[in-house]
C-alpha positions as CSV (number, residue, x, y, z in Angstrom):
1,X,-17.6,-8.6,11.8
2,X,-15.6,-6.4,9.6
3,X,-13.7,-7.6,6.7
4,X,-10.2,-6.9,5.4
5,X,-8.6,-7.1,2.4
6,X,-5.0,-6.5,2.4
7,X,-3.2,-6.8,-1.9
8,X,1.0,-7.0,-1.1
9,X,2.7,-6.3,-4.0
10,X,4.3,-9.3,-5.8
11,X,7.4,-7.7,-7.7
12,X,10.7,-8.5,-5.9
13,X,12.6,-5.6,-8.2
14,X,11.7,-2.0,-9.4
15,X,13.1,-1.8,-13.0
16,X,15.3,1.5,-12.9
17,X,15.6,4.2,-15.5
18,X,18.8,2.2,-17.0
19,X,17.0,-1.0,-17.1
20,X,18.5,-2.6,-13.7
21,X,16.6,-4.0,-11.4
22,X,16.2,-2.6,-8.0
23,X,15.6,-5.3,-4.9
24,X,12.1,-4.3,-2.8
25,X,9.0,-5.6,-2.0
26,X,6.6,-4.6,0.6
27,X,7.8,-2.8,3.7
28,X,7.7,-4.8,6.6
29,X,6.3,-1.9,8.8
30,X,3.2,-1.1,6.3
31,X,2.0,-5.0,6.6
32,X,2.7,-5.5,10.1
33,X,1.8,-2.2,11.7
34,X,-1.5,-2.2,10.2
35,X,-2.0,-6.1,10.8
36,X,-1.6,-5.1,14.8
37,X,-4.1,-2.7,14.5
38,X,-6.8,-4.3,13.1
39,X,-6.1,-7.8,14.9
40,X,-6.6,-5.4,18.4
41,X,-9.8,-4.1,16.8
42,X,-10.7,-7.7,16.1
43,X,-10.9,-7.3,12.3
44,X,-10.7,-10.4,10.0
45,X,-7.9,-9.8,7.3
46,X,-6.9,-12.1,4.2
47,X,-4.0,-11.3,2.2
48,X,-3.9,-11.4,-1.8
49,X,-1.2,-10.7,-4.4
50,X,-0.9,-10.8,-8.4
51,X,-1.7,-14.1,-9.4
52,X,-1.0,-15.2,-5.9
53,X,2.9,-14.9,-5.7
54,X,4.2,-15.1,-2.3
55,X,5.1,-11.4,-1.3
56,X,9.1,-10.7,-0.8
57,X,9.8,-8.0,1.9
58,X,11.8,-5.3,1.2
59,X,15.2,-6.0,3.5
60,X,16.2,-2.7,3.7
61,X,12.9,-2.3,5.5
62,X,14.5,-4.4,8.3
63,X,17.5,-2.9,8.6
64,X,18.9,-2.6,12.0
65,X,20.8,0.6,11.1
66,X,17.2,2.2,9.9
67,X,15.2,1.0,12.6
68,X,17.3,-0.3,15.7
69,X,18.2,-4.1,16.4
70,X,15.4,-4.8,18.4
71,X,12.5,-3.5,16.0
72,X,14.6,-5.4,13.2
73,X,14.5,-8.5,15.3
74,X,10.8,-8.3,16.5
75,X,9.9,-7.5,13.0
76,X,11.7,-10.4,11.8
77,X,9.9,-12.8,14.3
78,X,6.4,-11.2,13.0
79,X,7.0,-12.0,9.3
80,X,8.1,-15.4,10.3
81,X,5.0,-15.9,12.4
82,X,3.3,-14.7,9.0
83,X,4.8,-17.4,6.5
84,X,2.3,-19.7,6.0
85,X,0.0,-16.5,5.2
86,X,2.5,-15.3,2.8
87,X,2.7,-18.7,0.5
88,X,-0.6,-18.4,0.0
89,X,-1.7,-15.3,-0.8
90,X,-5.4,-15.0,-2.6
91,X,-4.9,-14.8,-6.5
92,X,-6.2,-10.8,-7.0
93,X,-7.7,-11.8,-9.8
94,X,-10.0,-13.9,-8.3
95,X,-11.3,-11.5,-5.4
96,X,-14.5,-11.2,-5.0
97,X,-14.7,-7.4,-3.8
98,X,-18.2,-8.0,-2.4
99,X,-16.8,-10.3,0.3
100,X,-14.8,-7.1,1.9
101,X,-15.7,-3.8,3.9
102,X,-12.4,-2.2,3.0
103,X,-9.5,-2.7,1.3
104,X,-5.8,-2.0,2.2
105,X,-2.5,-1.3,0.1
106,X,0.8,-1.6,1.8
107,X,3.9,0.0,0.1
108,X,7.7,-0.9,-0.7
109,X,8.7,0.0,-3.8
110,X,7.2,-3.2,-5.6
111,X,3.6,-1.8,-6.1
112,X,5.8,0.4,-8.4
113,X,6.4,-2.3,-10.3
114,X,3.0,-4.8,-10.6
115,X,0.9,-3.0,-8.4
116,X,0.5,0.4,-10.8
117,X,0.1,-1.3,-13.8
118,X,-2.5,-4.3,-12.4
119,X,-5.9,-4.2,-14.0
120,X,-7.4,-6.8,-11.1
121,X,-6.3,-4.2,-8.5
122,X,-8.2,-1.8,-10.2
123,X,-11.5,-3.5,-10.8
124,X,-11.5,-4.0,-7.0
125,X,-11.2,-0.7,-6.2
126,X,-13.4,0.8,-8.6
127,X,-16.2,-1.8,-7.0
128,X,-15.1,-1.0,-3.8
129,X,-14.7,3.0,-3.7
130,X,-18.4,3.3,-5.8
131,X,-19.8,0.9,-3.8
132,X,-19.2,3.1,-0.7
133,X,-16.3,1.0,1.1
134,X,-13.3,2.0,2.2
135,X,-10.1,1.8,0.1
136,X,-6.7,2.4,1.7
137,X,-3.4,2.5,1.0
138,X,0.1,3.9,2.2
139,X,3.5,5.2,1.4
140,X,3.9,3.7,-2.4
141,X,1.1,1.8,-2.1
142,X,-1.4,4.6,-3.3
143,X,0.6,3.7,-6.8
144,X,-2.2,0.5,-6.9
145,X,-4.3,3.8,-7.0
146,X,-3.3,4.2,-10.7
147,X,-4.8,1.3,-12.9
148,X,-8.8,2.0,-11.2
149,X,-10.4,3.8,-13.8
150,X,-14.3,3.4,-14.4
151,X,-15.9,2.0,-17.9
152,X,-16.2,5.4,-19.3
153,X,-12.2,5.8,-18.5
154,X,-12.5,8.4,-16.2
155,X,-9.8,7.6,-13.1
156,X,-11.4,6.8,-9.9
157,X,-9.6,9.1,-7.5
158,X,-9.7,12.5,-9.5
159,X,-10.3,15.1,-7.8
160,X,-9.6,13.2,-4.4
161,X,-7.6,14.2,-1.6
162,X,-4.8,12.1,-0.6
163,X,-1.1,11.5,0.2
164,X,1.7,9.2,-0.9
165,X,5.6,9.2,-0.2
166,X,7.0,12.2,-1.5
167,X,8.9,13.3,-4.2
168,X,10.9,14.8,-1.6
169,X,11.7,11.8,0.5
170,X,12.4,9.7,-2.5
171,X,15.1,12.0,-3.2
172,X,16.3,12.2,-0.1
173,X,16.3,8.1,0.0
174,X,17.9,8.5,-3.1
175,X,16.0,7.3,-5.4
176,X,14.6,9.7,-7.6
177,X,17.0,10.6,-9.8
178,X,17.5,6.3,-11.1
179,X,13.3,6.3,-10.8
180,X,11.5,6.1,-14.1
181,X,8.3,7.8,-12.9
182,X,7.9,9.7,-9.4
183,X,4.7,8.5,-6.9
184,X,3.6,12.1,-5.9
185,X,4.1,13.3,-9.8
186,X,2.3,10.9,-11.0
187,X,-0.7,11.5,-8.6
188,X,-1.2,15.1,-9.7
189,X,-0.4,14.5,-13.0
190,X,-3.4,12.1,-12.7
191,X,-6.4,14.7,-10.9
192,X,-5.4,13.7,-7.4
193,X,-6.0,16.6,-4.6
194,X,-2.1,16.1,-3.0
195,X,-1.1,16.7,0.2
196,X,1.8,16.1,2.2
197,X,3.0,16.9,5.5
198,X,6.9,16.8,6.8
199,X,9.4,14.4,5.0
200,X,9.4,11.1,7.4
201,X,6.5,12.4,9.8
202,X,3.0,10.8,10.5
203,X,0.6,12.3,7.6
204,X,-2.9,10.7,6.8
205,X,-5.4,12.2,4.4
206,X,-9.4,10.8,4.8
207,X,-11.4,11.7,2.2
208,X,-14.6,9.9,2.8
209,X,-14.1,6.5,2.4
210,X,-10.1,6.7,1.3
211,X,-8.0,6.9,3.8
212,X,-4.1,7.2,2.6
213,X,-0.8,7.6,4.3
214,X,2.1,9.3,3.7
215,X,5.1,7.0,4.5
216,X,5.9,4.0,6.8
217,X,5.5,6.3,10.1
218,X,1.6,6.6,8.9
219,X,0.9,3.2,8.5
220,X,-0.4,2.6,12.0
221,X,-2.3,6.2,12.1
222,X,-4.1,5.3,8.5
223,X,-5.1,1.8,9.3
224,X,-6.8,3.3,12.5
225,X,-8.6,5.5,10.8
226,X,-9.7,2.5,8.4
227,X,-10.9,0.9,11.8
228,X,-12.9,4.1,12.8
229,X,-14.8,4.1,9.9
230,X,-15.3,0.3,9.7
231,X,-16.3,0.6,13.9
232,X,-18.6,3.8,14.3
């Protein structure tokens, strides 16, 4: 049976350009949309953060006024359900990449924060991606993408196609003008192959074995198409 690992970000704040701190976490609908999909395909999933902090969701991700008072409330109910998974998240430095078929990286603004900057998250990635597994990631969570870089320094995912959440739609969530470094900017400026589709619309970009998603509308879409190629 398949094997999933899932690395949650374990920042609670993104530090702005004038130093404050900015509340987030994951978004709920990255975890738990993906979580569905693969418990329906019958996919085993463990859950890992920096040094094994227990992940904070992002509450504007729950907002009834974003995303109606019964998805708030179901969403709710699902994160509850998933406490005891939360506490005790696997310590990403002690992941053993070999023990996994693909890996997954959900998005809030916290990967901003830890996530981009974390040398564990890269080693996995760099094992995983050579060693011809499947590496995911959606919305902010393709800033993990960032630290991978082999021994001779050269990043990972250069010259790869993938998506991210937008310059565009962090402006128009009104962000980007407080942000000290952009997601999509970054990317390019990196050697990624970036594409994008509408602001707020379904978008996934496979590229082999990397599968990335656009925003919290293509969480669902990328994680099945982490199933199809974990299922042929």
């Amino acid at each position: 049976m398949p094997k999933i690992l899932i690395v949650l970000t374990g920042a609670d704040h993104w530090t702005l350009n004038d130093g404050t701190q900015h509340p987030t976490g994951f978004w709920a609908e990255e975890l738990l949309a993906p979580l569905e999909v693969f418990a329906e395909a019958g996919i085993e999933v463990d859950l890992a953060s920096p040094e094994g902090r227990t992940p904070v969701v992002d509450e504007g991700s729950l907002s009834p006024d974003t995303i109606g008072e019964e998805e708030s409330a179901k969403q709710r109910n699902a994160l509850d359900d998933l406490a005891d998974r939360l506490a005790s998240t696997l310590v990403l430095a002690d992941v053993d990449p070999g023990s996994y078929d693909a890996v997954f990286v959900p998005g809030g603004h916290g990967p901003m924060e830890d996530l981009a900057v974390s040398d564990d998250l890269g080693r996995i990635l760099v094992t995983m991606l050579d060693g011809g597994k499947v590496v995911s990631s959606v919305c902010h969570g393709p800033a993990g993408l960032l630290p991978a870089r082999r021994d001779d320094g050269s990043w990972l995912f250069a010259g790869r196609q993938l998506t991210a959440f937008t310059d565009a739609e962090e402006e128009q969530a009104g962000l980007a003008d407080k942000a000290p470094w952009l997601l999509e900017s970054r990317l390019r400026e990196s050697g990624a192959s970036f594409s994008s589709g509408e602001p707020w619309a379904p978008f996934v970009v496979v590229d082999g074995n990397l599968v990335t998603g656009q925003n919290p509308a293509s969480s669902a879409d990328a994680a099945r198409k982490v199933v199809e190629q974990l299922t042929p």
